[in-house]
Phi, psi and omega in degrees: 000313155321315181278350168266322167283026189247331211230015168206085160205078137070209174286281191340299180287324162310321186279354155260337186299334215256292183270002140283355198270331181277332164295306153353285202313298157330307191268353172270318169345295209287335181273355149295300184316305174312298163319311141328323190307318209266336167293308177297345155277244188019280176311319209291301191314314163319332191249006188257328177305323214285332171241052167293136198226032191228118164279147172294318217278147180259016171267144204249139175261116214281147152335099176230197178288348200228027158226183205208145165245125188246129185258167173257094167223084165237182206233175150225179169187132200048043179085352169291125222229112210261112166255106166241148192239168174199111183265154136245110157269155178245022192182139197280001152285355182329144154292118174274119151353144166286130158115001162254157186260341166207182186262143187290182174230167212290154185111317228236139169232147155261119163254151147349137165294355188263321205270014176278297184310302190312314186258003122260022172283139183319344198229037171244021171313338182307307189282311174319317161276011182264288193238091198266027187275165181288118184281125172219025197184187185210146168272158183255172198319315188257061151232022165225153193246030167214158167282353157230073166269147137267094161216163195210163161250100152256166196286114187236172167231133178104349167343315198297337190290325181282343162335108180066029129260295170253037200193159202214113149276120150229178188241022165192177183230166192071187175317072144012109185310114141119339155335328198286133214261159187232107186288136136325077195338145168238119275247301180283356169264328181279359204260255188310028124287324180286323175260356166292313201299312180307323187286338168297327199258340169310322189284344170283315171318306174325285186314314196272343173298310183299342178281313162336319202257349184297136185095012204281335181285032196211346175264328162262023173273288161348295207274359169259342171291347165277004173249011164277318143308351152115011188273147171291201172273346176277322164311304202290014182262306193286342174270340177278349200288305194275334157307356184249300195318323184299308188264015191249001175264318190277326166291318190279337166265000140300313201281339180305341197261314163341297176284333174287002180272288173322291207302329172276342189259030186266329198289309200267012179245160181237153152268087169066038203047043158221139184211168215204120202281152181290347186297332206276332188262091178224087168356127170272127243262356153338292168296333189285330204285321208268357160305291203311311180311306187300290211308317154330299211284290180336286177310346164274342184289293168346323200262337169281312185295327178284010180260349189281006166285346190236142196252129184242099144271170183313291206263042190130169168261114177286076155228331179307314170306165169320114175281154159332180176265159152266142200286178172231329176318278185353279225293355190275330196318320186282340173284304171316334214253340160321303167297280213319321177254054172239326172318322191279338170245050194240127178101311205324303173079161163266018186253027169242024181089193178268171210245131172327059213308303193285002143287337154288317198281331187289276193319310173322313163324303165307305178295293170291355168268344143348295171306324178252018169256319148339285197316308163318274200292328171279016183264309217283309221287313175293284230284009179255341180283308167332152181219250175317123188177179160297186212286287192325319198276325168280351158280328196268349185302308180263352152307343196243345142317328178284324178197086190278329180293340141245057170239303195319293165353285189316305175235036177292311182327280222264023157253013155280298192264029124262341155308333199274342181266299173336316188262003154305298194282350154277328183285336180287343186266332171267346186242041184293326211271345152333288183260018162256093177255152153284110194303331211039030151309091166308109168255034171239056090314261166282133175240353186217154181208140197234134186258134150286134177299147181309143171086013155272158288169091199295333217271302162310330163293320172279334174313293184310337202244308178300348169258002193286144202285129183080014174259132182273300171208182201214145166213116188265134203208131160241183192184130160254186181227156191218140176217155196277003168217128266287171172282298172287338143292062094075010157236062211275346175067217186318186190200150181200141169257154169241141182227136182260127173195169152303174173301307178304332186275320142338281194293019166263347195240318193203162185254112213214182186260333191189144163239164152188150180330126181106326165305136186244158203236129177224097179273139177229149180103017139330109156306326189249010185276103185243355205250343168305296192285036155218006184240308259260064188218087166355141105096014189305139119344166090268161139280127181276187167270114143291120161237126170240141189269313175350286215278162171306325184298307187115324167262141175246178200316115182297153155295159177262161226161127142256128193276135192287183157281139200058039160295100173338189170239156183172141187269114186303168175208141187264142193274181200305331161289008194077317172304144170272141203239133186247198170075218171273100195260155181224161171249166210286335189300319202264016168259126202274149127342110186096004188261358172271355183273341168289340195284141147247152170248160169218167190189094194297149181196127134291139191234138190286118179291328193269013151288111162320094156107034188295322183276008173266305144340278197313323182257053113302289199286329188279357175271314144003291188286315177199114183310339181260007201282129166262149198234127185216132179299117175250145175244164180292303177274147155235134185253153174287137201293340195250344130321310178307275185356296188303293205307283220319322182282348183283326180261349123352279161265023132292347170292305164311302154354287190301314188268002173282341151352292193284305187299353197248002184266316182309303198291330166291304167343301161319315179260349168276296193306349175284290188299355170238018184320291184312286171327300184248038125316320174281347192274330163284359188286311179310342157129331189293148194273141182304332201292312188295312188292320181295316183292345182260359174275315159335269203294318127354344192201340167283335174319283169289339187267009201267295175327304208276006175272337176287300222279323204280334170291309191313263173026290192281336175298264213291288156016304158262344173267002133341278192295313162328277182317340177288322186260012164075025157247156196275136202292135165209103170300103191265100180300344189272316158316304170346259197290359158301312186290313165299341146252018159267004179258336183265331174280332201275323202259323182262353183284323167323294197306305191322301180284352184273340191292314178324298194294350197266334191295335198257012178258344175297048201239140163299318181298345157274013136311318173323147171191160169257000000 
């Protein structure tokens, strides 16, 4: 009988059905979507191994028929990070990359369907002269591990020369078998994965308990006129069960369309630079079966436990009268009991093994439902205190006296899932400085830094770049390594670098009294230089470093160096790159012939930021000079990658989070104001102006969510600094995250409150007092 009156009791009951069926519908989306994560990390990993292209082994793999030489040129542009290849096969067995069907040819790139799109869009000339090769193909699905990835295969020639500097052979792509490196869980990343995933997914638990309920004073109006007509209190327990049942069946095939929805329009969106093939969203069907079992069930517990506040007789509902107070001792248990089982790993750290999952994942839980047995009684406990104000602020005062408990209901989600970012974002703001180095880039020098492939020519390469547009000034350097005895009899002894440069680019690496073109240089004061003060002898030989992949050694015939007479002195400094540089410094005068083909080059650039598009010049003219030339944004910090991983996904699902937030705030809106349709018809048939009507709905929702934000700030704070103590770092409240999440939970509520007023301006008509 329940399930018919939820799904044949008319337009009415279809129009509660349909919304508790979309609120449903919404939190099974998200909890499928959840459900899918570990196959979608999964796929990624796999399609990221499978075309892996750098061998582990320091073994050079031989020329055969079935191998292929591969380069490394990738890029960005506009911050976007570009993975380019450069192929030669050496043979008609080369191995084709995962996702091509043939090899381009020179001249010729296969690409991404993103990075096809990117580069006929109107405003990528930049880029278009960066990869000026002929599209002559698209990579398929399994050589990208996103559906907006940016990458391409071009056609390269000459490759062989480049081994084992830019360039590579192999006779197969992926992970080498028992190769795969096994990283060492770290005790606080596995920590912040665990509580991202509970705080992310309680406020979706939250939601579909509250869509259950929707329609509820009108379902017990219902259920007393069936008990006037003879049913007892246990059947009418068994006809709401099943109206709740109805509509928590009708939410999961809704919500089954959603995701199935998501999942194709998952392919064109990026997240935070992650994106994802629809393919990759498929639930694991464990997890789907035990979604299909919860929500149901939940929504029938939900639906007994909220009748046991209400006593439903033949001539009515005792909820009209004055309720009782709500107790309070009870709602401190779940918060309390949460710290109690977080206390025992308070200290813990990451040197004391991993932290107790199912004791983390229980107490967060707590602490956050916590917030939603609180939230009620501190809502009923202001608002009975409330009076005096204007005629909106006293409709809406005593609409929420009348019924605080579903006001409280209305914005429990989202003071659940701002506690839940507050105390995220203090434990990520304390343990940040953990997985955060100082790179020890000087970037008030240098803001860029450009490598040249061996065998380019430093001096036309710095010309160039010096004239490229947003570069302010360059300071260019090569460097060998020189030893006092030959390199392939693999006993080569002292070891010394030697480095070329002008005098200005000079005093950036070391300190002397005076220079001038021809001079050489003998630096001390290296931390790691133990071989200058033993090669530093008129007329000495070194040898330089050759590397040949051929011989067996790894090295070929070396250049020869005599070291000169009147070599200066000079004091090391760490150069713009940090380093200290030992050995030899030379100016351009005092390099013989044939020591520059032995040389790497490097080349430090300042760069003007208020030029538009300065770093897109430097890798233009440096893709220009050489396709293998590498170019890198130096920054001061660095965060470790499996940090980064974590925060991306926290604000990923948080985005989602945020927007089943707002529609399931909507879709509740929405169904209290379907129930009071009547009510203010009559307050306008009595004369009162919409404008007073709008402002007590206005105050009606600023009332409770102002309380549950307040409650959602205590909440997440002592939450995080919980989670601090756990992780042996010292509690600092990060005020700005504070009132940032708070107010994207309050900016979240007016946008709602917003969207709600057109339907509320058209239920404000006297002619909705009519009924048949």
């Amino acid at each position: 009988m329940g399930l018919r009156f939820a799904l044949a009791g008319g337009r009415e009951g279809w129009v509660r059905a349909l919304l508790t069926g979309v609120g449903v519908g919404l939190g099974v989306a998200l909890l499928l979507l959840t459900a899918a994560l570990p196959g979608v990390l999964t796929e990624r990993d796999r399609r990221e191994e499978a075309r892996l292209d750098w061998p582990f082994s320091t073994e050079v793999v031989p020329q055969a028929d079935d191998t292929l030489l591969i380069a490394r040129t990738d890029t960005e542009f506009r911050d976007q990070d570009i993975r380019g290849r450069l192929l030669e096969a050496e043979g008609p067995q080369a191995p084709l990359p995962p996702g091509l069907s043939e090899f381009p040819a020179v001249g010729e790139m296969i690409v991404s369907p993103a990075l096809k799109d990117l580069l006929a869009s109107d405003d990528t000339g930049l880029l278009r002269e960066r990869l000026p090769h002929d599209i002559t193909g698209t990579i398929g699905e399994q050589g990208l591990i996103g559906s907006q990835e940016l990458a391409y295969y071009a056609g390269g020639a000459g490759l062989a020369g480049e081994i084992n500097s830019s360039a590579v052979r192999l006779d197969t792509f992926g992970t080498p078998a028992g190769q795969a490196s096994e990283e060492e869980n770290d005790p606080v990343l596995m920590l912040l994965v665990l509580v991202v995933f509970v705080v992310l997914l309680t406020p979706v638990a939250v939601f579909i308990a509250t869509a259950v309920r929707f329609g509820g004073e009108r379902r017990d109006r219902r259920l007393a006129a069936l008990r006037l007509v003879g049913s007892d209190a246990a059947a009418t327990r068994r006809i709401a069960a099943g109206e709740a049942l109805a509509g928590s069946l009708l939410g999961l095939v809704l919500g089954t369309v959603f995701f199935l929805i998501g999942r194709e329009v998952a392919a064109s969106v990026e997240i935070f630079h992650i994106s994802v093939f629809p393919s990759y969203l498929n639930p694991s069907p464990l997890l789907a079966l035990l979604v299909a079992v919860a929500v149901p069930a939940a929504a029938v517990l939900v639906t007994l436990l909220a009748m046991r506040g209400v006593v439903i007789e033949p001539l009515g509902v005792v909820r009209t009268a004055r309720p009782a107070r709500r107790r309070l001792w009870w709602r401190l248990l779940p918060p309390l009991a949460g710290v109690v089982m977080l206390y025992p790993m308070v200290g813990q750290g990451r040197e004391n093994g991993e932290f107790n999952e199912y004791l983390v994942a229980g107490g967060v839980l707590l602490l956050l439902i916590g917030i939603t047995a609180l939230l009620p009684w501190i809502v009923e406990a202001v608002v009975s205190q409330l009076g005096k104000g204007s005629v909106s602020w006293q409709l809406a005062v005593r609409r929420l006296q009348l019924s605080s408990g579903a006001a409280a209901r209305m914005v429990n989600g989202i003071a659940v899932a701002v506690a839940g970012a507050i105390a995220l974002q203090m434990l990520f703001a304390g343990v940040e400085g953990d997985y955060t180095e100082d790179t020890g880039l000087d970037v008030s020098l240098a803001q860029a830094q450009v490598s040249l492939p061996d065998g380019q020519e430093l001096a036309p390469a710095a010309d160039r770049l010096a004239h490229t547009k947003g570069v302010s000034k360059v300071y260019a350097l090569s460097y060998g390594y020189v030893a006092e005895r030959p390199w392939e009899k693999q006993e080569p002894g002292e070891v010394a670098v030697v480095t070329v440069a002008d005098c200005a680019t000079l005093r950036t690496v070391a300190e002397f009294p005076s220079c001038e073109d021809g001079d050489v240089f003998a630096v001390s004061g290296a931390e790691y230089d133990t071989g200058t003060a033993v090669l530093n002898r008129p007329g000495r030989d070194l040898h330089f470093e050759v590397s040949d992949p051929s011989t067996a050694s790894g090295y070929g015939k070396g250049f020869r160096w005599a070291v000169p007479g009147g070599v200066k002195q000079a004091r090391s400094i760490p150069d713009p790159a940090s380093h200290e540089r030992g050995g030899f410094l030379l100016t351009p005068g005092a390099v013989p012939a044939g020591m520059a083909a032995m040389l790497s080059a490097e080349l430090y650039l300042e760069v003007d930021d208020s030029v538009p598009y300065a770093m897109e010049h430097v890798r233009n003219t440096a893709a220009a000079i050489d396709p293998l030339t590498d170019t890198v944004r130096w920054t001061a910090l660095k965060r470790s990658s499996s940090y980064d991983t974590i925060r991306t996904g926290l604000f990923v699902g948080a985005a989602c989070v945020l927007l089943l937030i707002g529609v399931s705030l909507l879709v509740s809106q929405l169904e209290q104001l379907r129930e009071r349709r009547k009510l203010l018809s009559a307050l306008v048939a009595f004369g009162t102006r919409r404008r007073t009507l709008s402002l007590s709905v206005l105050w009606q929702t600023a009332v409770p969510i102002g309380l549950g934000l307040l409650l959602a700030a205590a909440v997440g704070v002592a939450l995080g600094a919980v989670l601090l103590r756990m992780t042996g770092t010292s509690v600092r409240v990060d005020w700005a995250s504070l009132f940032q999440m708070t107010g994207v939970g309050a900016g979240v509520v007016l946008a709602v409150t917003l969207l709600s007023l057109p339907p509320l301006l058209r239920m404000m008509r006297p002619d909705g007092l009519r009924t048949e």
